[in-house]
C-alpha positions as CSV (number, residue, x, y, z in Angstrom):
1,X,0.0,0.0,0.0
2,X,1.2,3.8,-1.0
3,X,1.2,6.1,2.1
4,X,-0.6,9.0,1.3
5,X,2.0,12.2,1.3
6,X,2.1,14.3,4.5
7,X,2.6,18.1,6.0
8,X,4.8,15.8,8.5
9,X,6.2,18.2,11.0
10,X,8.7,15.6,12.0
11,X,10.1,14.7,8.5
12,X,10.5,18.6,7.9
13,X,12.0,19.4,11.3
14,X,15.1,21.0,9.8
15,X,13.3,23.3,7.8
16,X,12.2,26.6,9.7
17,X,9.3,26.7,7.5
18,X,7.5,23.4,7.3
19,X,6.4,23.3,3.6
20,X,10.3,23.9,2.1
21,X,10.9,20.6,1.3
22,X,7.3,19.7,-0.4
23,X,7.5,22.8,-2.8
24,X,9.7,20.8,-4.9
25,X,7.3,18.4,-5.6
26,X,4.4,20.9,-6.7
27,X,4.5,23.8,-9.5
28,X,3.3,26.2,-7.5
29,X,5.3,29.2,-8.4
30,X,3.0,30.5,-11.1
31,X,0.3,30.4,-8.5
32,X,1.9,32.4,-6.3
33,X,3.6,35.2,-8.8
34,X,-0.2,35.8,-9.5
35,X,-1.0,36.3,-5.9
36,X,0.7,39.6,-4.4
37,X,-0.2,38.9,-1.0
38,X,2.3,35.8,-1.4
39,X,4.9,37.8,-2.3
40,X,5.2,41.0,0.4
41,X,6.1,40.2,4.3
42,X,3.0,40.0,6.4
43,X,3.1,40.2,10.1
44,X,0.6,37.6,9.6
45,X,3.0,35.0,8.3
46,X,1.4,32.0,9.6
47,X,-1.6,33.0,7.8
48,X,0.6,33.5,4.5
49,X,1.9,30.1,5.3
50,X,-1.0,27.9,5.8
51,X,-2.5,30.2,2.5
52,X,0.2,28.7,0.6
53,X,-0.3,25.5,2.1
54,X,-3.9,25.8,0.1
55,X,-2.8,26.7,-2.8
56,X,-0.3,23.7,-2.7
57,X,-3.7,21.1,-1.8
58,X,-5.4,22.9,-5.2
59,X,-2.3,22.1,-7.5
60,X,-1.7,18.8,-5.8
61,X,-5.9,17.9,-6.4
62,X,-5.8,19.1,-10.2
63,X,-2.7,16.8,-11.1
64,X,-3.8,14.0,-9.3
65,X,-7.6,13.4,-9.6
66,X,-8.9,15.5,-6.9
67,X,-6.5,14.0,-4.2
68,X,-5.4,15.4,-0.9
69,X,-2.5,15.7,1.1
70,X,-2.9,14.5,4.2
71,X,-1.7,17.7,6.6
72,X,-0.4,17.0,10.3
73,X,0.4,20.4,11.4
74,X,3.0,22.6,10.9
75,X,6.7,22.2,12.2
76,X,6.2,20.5,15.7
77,X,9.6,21.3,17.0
78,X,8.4,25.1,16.4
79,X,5.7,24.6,17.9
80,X,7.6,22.8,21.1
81,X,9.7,25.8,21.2
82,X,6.8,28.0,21.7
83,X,5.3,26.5,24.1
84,X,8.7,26.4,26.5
85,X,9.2,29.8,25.6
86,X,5.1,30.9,27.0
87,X,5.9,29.3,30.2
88,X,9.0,31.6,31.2
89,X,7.8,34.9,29.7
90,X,6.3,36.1,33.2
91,X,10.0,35.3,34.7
92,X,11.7,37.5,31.7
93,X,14.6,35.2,31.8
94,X,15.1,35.9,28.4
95,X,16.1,39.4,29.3
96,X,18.8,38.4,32.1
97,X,20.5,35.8,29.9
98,X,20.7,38.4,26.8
99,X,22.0,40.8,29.6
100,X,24.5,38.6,30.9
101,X,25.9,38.2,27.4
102,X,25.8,41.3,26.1
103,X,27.6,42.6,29.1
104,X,30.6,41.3,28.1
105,X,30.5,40.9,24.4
106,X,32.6,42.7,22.4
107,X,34.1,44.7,26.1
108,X,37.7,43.9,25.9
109,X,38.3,46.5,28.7
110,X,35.1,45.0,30.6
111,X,35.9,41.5,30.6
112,X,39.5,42.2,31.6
113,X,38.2,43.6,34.8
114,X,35.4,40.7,35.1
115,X,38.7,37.9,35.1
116,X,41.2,40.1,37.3
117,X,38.2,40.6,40.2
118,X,36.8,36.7,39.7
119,X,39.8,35.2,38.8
120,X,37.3,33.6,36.3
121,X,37.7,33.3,32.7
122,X,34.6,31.5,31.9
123,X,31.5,34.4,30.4
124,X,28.3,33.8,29.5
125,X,27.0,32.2,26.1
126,X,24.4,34.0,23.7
127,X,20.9,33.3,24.1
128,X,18.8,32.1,21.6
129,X,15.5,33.9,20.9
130,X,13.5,31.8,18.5
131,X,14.4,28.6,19.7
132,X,14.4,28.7,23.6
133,X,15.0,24.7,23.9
134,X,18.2,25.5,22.4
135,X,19.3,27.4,25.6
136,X,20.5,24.6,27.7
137,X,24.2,25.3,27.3
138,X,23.4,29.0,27.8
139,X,21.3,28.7,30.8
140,X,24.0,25.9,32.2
141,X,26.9,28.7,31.4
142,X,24.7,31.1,32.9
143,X,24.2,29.1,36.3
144,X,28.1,28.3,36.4
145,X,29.1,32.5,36.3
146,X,26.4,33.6,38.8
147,X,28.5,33.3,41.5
148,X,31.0,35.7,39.4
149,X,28.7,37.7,38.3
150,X,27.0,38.4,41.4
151,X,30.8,39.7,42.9
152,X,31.5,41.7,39.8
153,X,28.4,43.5,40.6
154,X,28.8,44.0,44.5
155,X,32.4,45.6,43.7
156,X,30.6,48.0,40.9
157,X,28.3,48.6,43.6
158,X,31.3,49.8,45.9
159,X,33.0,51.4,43.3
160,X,36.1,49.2,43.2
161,X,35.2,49.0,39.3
162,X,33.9,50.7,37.0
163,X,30.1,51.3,36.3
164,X,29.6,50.3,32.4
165,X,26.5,52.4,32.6
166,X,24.5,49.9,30.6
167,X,20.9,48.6,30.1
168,X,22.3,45.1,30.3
169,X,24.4,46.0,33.7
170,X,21.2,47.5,35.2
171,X,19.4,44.6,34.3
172,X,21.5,42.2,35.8
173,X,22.0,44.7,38.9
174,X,18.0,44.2,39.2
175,X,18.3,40.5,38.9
176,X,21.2,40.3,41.3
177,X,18.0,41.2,44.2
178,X,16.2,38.4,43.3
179,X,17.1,35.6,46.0
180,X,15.1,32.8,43.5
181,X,16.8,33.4,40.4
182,X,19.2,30.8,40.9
183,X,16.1,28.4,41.6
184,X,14.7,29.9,38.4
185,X,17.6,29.1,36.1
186,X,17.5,25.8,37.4
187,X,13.7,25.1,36.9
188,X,14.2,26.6,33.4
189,X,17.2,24.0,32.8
190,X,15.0,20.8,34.4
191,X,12.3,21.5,32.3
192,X,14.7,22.6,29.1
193,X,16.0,18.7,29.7
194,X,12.9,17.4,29.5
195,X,12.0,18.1,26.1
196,X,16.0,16.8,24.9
197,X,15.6,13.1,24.3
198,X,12.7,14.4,21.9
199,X,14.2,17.3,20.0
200,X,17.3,14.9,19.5
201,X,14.8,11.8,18.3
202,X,12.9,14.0,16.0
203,X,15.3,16.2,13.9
204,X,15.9,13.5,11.5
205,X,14.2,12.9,8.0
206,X,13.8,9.7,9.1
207,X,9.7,8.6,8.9
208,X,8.5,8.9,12.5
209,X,5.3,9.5,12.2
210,X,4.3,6.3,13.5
211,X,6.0,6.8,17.0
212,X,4.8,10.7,17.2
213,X,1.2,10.3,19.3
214,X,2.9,8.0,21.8
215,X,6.5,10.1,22.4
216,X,4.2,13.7,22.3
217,X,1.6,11.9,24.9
218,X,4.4,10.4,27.3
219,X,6.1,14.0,26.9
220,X,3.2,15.9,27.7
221,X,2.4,13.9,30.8
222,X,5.9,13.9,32.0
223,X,5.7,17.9,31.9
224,X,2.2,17.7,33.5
225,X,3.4,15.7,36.3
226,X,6.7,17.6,36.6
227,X,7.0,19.1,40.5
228,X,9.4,22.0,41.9
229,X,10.5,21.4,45.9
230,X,12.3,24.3,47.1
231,X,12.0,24.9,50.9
232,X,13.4,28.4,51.4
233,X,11.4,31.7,52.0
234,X,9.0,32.2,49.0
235,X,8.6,28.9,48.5
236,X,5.0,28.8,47.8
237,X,4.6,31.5,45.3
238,X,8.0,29.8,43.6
239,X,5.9,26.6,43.0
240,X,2.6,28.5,42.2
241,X,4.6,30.3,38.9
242,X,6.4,27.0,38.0
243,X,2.8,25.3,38.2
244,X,1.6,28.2,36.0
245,X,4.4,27.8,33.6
246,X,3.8,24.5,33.2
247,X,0.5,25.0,32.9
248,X,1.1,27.1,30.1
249,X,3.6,25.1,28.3
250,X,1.1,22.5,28.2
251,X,-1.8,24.6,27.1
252,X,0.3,25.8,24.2
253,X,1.9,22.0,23.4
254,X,-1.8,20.9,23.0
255,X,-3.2,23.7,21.4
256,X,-0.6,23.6,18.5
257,X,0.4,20.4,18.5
258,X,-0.1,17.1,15.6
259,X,-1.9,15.4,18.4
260,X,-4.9,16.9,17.3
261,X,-5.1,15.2,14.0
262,X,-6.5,12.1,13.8
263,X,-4.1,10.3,11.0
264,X,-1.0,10.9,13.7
265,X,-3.3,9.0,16.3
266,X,-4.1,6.3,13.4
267,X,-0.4,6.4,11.9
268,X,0.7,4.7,15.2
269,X,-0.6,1.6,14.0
270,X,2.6,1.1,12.3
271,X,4.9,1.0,15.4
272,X,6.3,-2.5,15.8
273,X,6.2,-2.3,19.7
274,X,2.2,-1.4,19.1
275,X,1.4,-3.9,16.6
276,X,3.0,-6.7,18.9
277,X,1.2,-5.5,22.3
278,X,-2.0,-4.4,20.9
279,X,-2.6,-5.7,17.7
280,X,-6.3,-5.3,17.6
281,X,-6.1,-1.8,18.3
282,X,-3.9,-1.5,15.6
283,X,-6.5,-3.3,12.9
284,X,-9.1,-1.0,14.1
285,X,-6.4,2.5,13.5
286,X,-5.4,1.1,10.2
287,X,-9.0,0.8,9.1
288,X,-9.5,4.2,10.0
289,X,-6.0,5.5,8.8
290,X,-7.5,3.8,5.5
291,X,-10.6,5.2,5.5
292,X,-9.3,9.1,5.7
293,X,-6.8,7.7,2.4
294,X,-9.7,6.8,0.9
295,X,-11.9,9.8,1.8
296,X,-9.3,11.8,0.4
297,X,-8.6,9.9,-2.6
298,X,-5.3,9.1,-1.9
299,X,-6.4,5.2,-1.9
300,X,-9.3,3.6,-4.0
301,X,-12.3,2.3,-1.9
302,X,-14.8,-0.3,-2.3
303,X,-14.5,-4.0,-3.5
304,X,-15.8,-5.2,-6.5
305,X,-18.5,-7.7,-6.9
306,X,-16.4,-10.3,-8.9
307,X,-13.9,-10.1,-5.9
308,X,-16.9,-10.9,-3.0
């Protein structure tokens, strides 16, 4: 049996735009020269996306009998970096790990003065904006200088060194005063570990779209099960925003996510580990998973009388 094509955010996990690789296979480019909106930037770029998306089902449908490509979403590990990114907004960790960065980059006469006080040679990495689970390294750096950071600050404070007169030094003078920031970092870097084993599984052109309902559902439960145990002052309104952040990854994870579309669910008929322990499950997704090829004309339905 021919599997219907896909949108498969898994098999296009590379591609920062999750139709790149499927543009190849359709002459589309005269469809969109003739539409201008296709052609200017739109704040609205999702909506210019999933347009285009449309106009690929329309060229894909005239060359191949009114067919349909089966769409799962667009590019999950987007959408996973999203949804990590919504639960640490309210924190604005973003802003101290930029800081800490920008500080010293590109300060020759800065960082000098940072390694003479600290005896510490060892600065901060760049952070990442548009893909936050990238940030582990960063975040790990960031948690390893603190201590430095935190002493190069108290002797700008005293005026053993000089003030850079910065946004990103008063920013990280600010978040010098917060006593859970540490505890913050290291939430951010629990939870950033979390989603690893997946991102490392999935950015591969490999076809997993058989595995994807089971690895999203088992990391979507892990998150919602996730706890923070801290038992210092503050405690309780530490564990009410880490509840809330990961309350809002989660939100966001489902909300965006392939689960929602019922050929991933059906597609998991095809895992070997599935088809062994539930095998009559898998008949009954497969005759489903068939039935939306068919529905879509991507298979040929019914059984002819001379075959009954």
């Amino acid at each position: 049996m021919r599997l219907a094509p896909t949108f498969s955010p898994v098999s296009l996990a590379r591609n920062s735009w999750a139709i790149r690789q499927q543009m190849t296979c359709w002459n589309v480019s005269r469809r969109v020269q003739r539409n201008s909106s296709l052609r200017t930037w739109s704040p609205c770029r999702w909506m210019v996306i999933w347009k285009l998306v449309e106009l690929i089902q329309k060229e894909y449908g005239e060359q191949f009998a009114g067919a349909q490509l089966e769409i799962v979403g667009s590019c999950g590990l987007h959408t996973l970096h999203n949804s990590f990114k919504s639960g640490f907004l309210m924190w604005q960790i973003e802003k101290v790990l930029r800081a800490l960065h920008s500080l010293f980059n590109c300060a020759p006469a800065r960082r000098e003065d940072f390694s003479s006080a600290t005896k510490s040679s060892v600065f901060p990495l760049p952070f990442c904006g548009h893909r936050w689970l990238e940030n582990l390294l960063a975040i790990e750096r960031a948690v390893e200088v603190w201590p430095s950071i935190v002493k190069y600050v108290d002797l700008v404070k005293t005026k053993k060194l000089p003030n850079p007169g910065s946004s990103s030094y008063d920013t990280i003078a600010v978040a010098r005063m917060d006593p859970l920031l540490l505890a913050k970092f290291h939430f951010f870097m629990a939870i950033s570990r979390v989603f690893q084993p997946f991102l490392t599984k999935y950015q591969t052109d490999a076809p997993m779209m058989p595995f994807l309902w089971n690895d999203l559902e088992n990391l979507i439960k892990e998150l919602s099960g996730a706890k923070s145990s801290v038992n210092e002052h503050g405690v309780l309104q530490f564990q009410k925003d880490c509840e809330i952040a990961l309350s809002s990854i989660c939100k966001k994870a489902l909300d965006k996510c392939p689960l929602k579309y019922s050929i991933v669910r059906n597609m998991m008929c095809l895992d070997p580990n599935k088809m062994y322990s539930k095998p009559d499950e898998c008949l009954q997704k497969m005759r489903c998973l068939i039935q939306k090829f068919v529905q879509d004309n991507q298979l040929t339905g019914g059984i002819s009388a001379g075959k009954l």
